[in-house]
VODODREN-781114 format. One line per 10 residues: number of its first residue (from 0); their letters; for each residue x, y, z of C-alpha. Coordinates in Angstrom, 2 decimals. Each point is the difference from the previous one (the first is absolute). Example, Ala and Ser with C-alpha at 12.3 -4.5 7.8 and 13.67 -1.06 7.14 Angstrom:
2
0	as	12.30,-4.50,7.80 | 1.37,3.44,-0.66
END
This chain:
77
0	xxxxxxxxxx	7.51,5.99,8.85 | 3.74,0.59,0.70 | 2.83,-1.87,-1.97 | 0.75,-2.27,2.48 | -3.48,-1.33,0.35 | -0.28,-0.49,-3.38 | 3.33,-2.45,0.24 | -1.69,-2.19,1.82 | -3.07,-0.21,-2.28 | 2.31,-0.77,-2.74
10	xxxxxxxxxx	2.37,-2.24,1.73 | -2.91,-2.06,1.24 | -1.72,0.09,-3.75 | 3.74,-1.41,-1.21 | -0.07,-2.60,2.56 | -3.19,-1.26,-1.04 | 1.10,0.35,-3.33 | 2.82,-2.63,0.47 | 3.06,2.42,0.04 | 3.30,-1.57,1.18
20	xxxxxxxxxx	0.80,0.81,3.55 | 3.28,1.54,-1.86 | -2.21,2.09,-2.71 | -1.84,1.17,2.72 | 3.37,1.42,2.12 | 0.79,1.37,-3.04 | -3.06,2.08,-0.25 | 0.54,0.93,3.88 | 3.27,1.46,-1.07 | -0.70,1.95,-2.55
30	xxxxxxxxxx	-3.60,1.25,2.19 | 2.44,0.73,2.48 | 2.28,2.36,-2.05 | -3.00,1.40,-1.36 | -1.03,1.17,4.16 | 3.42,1.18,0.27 | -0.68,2.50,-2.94 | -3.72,1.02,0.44 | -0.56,-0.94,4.07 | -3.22,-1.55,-0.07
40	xxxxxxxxxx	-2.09,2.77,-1.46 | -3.87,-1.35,-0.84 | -0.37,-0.90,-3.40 | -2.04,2.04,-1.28 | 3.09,2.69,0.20 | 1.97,-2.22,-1.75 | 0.40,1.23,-3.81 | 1.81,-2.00,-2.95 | 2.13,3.38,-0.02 | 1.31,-0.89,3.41
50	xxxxxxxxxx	0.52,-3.50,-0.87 | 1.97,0.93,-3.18 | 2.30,2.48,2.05 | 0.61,-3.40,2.23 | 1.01,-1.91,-2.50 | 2.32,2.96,-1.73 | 2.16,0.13,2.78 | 0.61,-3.34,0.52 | 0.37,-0.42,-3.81 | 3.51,1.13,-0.01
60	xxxxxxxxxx	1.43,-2.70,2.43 | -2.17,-2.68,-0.86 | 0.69,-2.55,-2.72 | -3.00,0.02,-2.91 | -1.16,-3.36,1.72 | -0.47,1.17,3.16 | -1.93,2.89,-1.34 | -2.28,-1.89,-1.69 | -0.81,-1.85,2.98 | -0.52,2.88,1.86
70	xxxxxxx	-2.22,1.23,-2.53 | -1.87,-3.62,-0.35 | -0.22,0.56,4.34 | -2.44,2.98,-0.80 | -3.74,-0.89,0.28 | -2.05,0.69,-3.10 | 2.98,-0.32,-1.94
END
């Protein structure tokens, strides 16, 4: 299963869920920025390395709030 398929699992679980239509763009931001980083490689590829190296380089110009929420974005987390 690619990245962006899983989105859309997890979008639709949030829905369900009762996420705010806002929450929810939020995620779809910060899923987007994570596509513009890794493409939409399957997920099994995906390693908590690569996810760390992510987040390091945006570290630097992001405030510590917007990190964390970044962070909180991740599934699993």
């Amino acid at each position: 299963m690619k990245l962006s398929e899983l989105w859309h699992l997890y979008e639709a679980d949030k829905r369900i869920q009762g996420f705010s239509p806002r929450t929810l763009n939020a995620y779809a931001l910060q899923n987007k920025m994570l596509m513009t980083e890794l493409s939409d490689p399957e997920i099994a590829e995906i390693t908590l390395t690569m996810l760390k190296e992510c987040l390091a380089k945006q570290a630097d110009r992001l405030k510590p709030s917007s990190l964390g929420h970044r962070i909180r974005f991740v599934p699993g987390h």
